[in-house]
Steps between C-alpha positions, in 0.01 A plus 500: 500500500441184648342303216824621309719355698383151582445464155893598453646287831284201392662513172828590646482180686377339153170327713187489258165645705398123543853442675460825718128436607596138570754628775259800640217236521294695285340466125701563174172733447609677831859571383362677201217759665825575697758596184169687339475689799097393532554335834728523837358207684 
């Protein structure tokens, strides 16, 4: 599933959400509807 893997490359990678919406231009808030699976946009 999607959510599941961001969740696992981002920690892969060892970026916190902050760090990962910081480079996607979006909100840490962002970052986490995505890993819950509540949001795709």
């Amino acid at each position: 599933m999607l959510s599941e893997n961001l969740k696992n490359l981002r920690k892969a990678k060892g970026l916190s959400q902050e760090e990962l919406a910081a480079r996607l231009h979006v909100v840490r808030q962002t970052v986490s509807k995505w890993e819950k699976g509540l949001s795709y946009t």
